[in-house]
N, C-alpha and C positions, 0 to 999 in steps of 0.2 A: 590289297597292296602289301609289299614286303616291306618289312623292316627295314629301314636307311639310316645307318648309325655315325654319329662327328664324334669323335674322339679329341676331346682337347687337352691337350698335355705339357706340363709344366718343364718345359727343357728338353734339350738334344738328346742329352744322354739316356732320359727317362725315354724315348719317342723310340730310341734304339731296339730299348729292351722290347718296348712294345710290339714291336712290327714283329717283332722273335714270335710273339703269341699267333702272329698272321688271322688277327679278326677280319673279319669283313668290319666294311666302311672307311671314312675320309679319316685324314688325321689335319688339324691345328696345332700349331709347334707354340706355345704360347714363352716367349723371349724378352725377358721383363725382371727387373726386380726394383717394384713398384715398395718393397717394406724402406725404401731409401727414396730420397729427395722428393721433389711439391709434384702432385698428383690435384688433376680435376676432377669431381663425380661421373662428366662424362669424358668417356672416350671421344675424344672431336680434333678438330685443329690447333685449338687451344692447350690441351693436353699434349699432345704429340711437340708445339713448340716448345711448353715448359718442360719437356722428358730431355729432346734433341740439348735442350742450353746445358739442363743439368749433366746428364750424363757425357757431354762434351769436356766438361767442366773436370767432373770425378774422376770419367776412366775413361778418357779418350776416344770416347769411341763418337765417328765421324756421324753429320745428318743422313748419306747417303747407305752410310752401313745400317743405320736403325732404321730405315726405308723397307730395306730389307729385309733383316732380322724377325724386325714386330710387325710393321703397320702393313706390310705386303699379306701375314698370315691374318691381321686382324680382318681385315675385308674382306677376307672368306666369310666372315660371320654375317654379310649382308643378304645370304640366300637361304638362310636358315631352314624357311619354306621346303627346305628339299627333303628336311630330315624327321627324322618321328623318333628320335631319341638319342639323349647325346651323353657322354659319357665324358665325366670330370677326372683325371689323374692328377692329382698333387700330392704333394709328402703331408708329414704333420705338421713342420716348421714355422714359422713366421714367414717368412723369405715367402713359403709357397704357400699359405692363407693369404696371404694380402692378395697375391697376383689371382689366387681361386677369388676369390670377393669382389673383383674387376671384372674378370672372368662374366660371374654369374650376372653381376647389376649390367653388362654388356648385352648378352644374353636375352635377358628383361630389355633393353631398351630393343632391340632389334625384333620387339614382338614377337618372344618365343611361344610356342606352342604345343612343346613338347616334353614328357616326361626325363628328369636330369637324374643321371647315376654319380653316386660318386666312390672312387678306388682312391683308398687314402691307407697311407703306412699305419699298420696297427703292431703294436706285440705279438709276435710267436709263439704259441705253445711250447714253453719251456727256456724260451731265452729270456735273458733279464732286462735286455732295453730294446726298445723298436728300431727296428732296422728297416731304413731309407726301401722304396719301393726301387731303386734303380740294384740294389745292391742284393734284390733276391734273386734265385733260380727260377727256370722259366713256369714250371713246376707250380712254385710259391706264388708267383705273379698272376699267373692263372687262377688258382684260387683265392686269391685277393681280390680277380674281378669275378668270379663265379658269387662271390659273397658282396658284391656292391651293393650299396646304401641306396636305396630311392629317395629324393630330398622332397620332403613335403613341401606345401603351400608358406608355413610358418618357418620353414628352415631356408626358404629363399629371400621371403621378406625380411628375417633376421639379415641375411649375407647382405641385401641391398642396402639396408639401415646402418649397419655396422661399417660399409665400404661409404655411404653417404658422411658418415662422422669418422670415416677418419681422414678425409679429404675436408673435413672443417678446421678450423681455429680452434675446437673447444675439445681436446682428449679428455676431460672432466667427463665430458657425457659419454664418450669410448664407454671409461671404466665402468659404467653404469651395467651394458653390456656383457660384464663376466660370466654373473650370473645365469643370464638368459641359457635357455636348456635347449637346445638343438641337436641333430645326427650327425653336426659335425665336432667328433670326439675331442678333439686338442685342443679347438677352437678356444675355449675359455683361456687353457694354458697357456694360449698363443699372445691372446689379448693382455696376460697378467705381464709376461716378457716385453711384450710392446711396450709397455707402464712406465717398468724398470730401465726403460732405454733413457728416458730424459735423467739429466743430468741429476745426483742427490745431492741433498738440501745440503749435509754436514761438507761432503770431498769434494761436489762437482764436477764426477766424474759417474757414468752409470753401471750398470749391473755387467755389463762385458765389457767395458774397459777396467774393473776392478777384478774379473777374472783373469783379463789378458795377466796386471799386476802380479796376481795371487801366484801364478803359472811361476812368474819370474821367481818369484823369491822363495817358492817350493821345491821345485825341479834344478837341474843341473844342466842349461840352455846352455849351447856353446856356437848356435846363430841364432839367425832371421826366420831360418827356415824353419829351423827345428820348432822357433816357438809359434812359427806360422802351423806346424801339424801341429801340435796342443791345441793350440786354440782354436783350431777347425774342430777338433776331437771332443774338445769341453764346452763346446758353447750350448749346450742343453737345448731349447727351441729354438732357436733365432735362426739356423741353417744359413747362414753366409756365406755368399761363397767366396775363394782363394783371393781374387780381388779386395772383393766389400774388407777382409780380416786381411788384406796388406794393408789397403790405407788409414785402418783403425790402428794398428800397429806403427806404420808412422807416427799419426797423433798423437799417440803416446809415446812419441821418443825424447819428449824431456824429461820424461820422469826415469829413463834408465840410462843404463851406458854401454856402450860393448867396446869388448877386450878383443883379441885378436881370438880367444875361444871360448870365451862365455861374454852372457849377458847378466848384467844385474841391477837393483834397482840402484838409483840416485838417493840423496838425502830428503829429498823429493816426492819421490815412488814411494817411499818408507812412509811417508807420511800422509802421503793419500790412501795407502793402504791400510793402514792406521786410524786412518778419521783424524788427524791429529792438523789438517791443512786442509782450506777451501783451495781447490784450482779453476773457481767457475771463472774467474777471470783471465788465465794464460789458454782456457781450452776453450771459452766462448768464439761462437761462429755466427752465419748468419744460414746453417740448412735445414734443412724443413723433411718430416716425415708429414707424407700427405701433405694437408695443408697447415702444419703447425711448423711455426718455428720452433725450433727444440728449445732453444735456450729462456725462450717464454715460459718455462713450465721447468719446477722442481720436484723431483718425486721424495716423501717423506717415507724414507725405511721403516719407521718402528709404525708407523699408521697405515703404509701401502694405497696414501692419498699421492695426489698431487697441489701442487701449489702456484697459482697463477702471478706470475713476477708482475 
């Protein structure tokens, strides 16, 4: 019997580049961005209604259109049986670890039986930072999968444990996780960023909303826009996309102000950037990564603890 290859891939844009390669086998458009709002361990009916409410809620986007989007492509995953080898594309990011670690624990439930590859953004010989798999040549792309990862036994169990806890109440035990030594290269860095998301103990604000800050009062910002590309540009792991880094940038518009051609910080801003002002109270919510409420958990900078409110 011949090789029968799923291709499952993290976004439209990345599925584009791929079909360029014109492999043999199926492809799964995996349309998700589970590193935001309450997620269940499994994929079920349950899950699908707390995504529909949330993502209604965030970005407008209708039950009907997420029908089709995700749950239409996930139910491909019910015939597994067909295939003898499947093949993972996601970036390094946050954004696309989380939704790979759904991915995989899905996978696992659906009795898989087949050896997983994974094609993940690495460094280039000679350039200084990794570049996204969507934004290589086809060239590049090809050798990035000619070089795919086979994920062992313990690098799956990893992804299922780690996707188990973070759809828990408890990111204490996440962080436990960093460590853990697996073939998926980021992974660790992915998890430290994750950390960094809840709110800190001194400002009450986290690791990118104190960037978005930094951006303001370094640069010479004269919109929305402009500091919408920064902050796409600097967000180091997190991979957000245009969306997720508007509404974050709302969030944060008490803390600056805009002129008719710049932006700058408030008395405010200054001082969250500063450390010199708690704002857990004007920015507390009630959303959830996974299954934690954010504002339940304080991350401690000088220790890179959390701290259970």
């Amino acid at each position: 019997m011949g090789t029968k290859t799923l291709h499952i891939i993290n976004g439209d844009g990345l599925a584009k580049k791929v079909q360029e390669l014109q492999l043999p086998g199926d492809q799964i458009i995996w349309r998700e961005l589970l590193c935001e709002g309450p997620t269940t361990k499994e994929i079920n009916a349950e899950f699908f209604k707390l995504r529909k409410k949330f993502l209604k809620k965030a970005y407008n986007i209708g039950a009907e259109h997420y029908e089709e989007l995700f749950i239409s492509e996930v139910k491909k995953l019910r015939s597994l049986k067909e295939y003898n080898k499947i093949v993972l594309w996601f970036e390094f990011d946050l954004f696309c670890h989380i939704n790979m670690l759904s991915a995989i624990n899905m996978l696992v439930s659906n009795k898989l039986d087949a050896p997983v590859y994974l094609v993940c953004s690495k460094k280039l010989e000679g350039e200084k930072k990794t570049r996204p798999l969507g934004q290589l040549s086809v060239s590049e792309l090809k050798n990035h999968f000619n070089y795919s990862i086979q994920l062992n036994t313990d690098d799956i169990e990893a992804a299922i444990l780690i996707w188990e806890l973070y759809c828990s109440d408890d990111p204490l035990k996440l962080k436990a996780q960093i460590k853990t030594q697996t073939n998926f290269e980021s992974l660790s860095s992915c998890l430290r960023a994750h950390i960094e998301r809840f709110p800190n103990s001194i400002t009450g604000i986290n690791s990118l909303e104190r960037n978005i800050l930094k951006l303001i009062d370094t640069h010479e910002i004269s919109s929305r826009n402009q500091l919408l590309g920064y902050a796409l540009e600097y967000q180091g792991y997190y991979g957000y996309s245009d969306s997720q880094m508007q509404s974050l940038i709302k969030k944060l518009s008490l803390l600056f102000e805009e002129t008719k051609n710049k932006i700058l910080l408030t008395e405010a801003g200054k001082q969250a950037l500063n450390a010199e002002k708690n704002f857990y109270r004007e920015l507390q919510n009630n959303e959830f990564y996974g299954g934690t409420r954010i504002f339940d958990f304080l991350y401690i900078s000088e220790t890179h603890h959390l701290l259970k409110l």
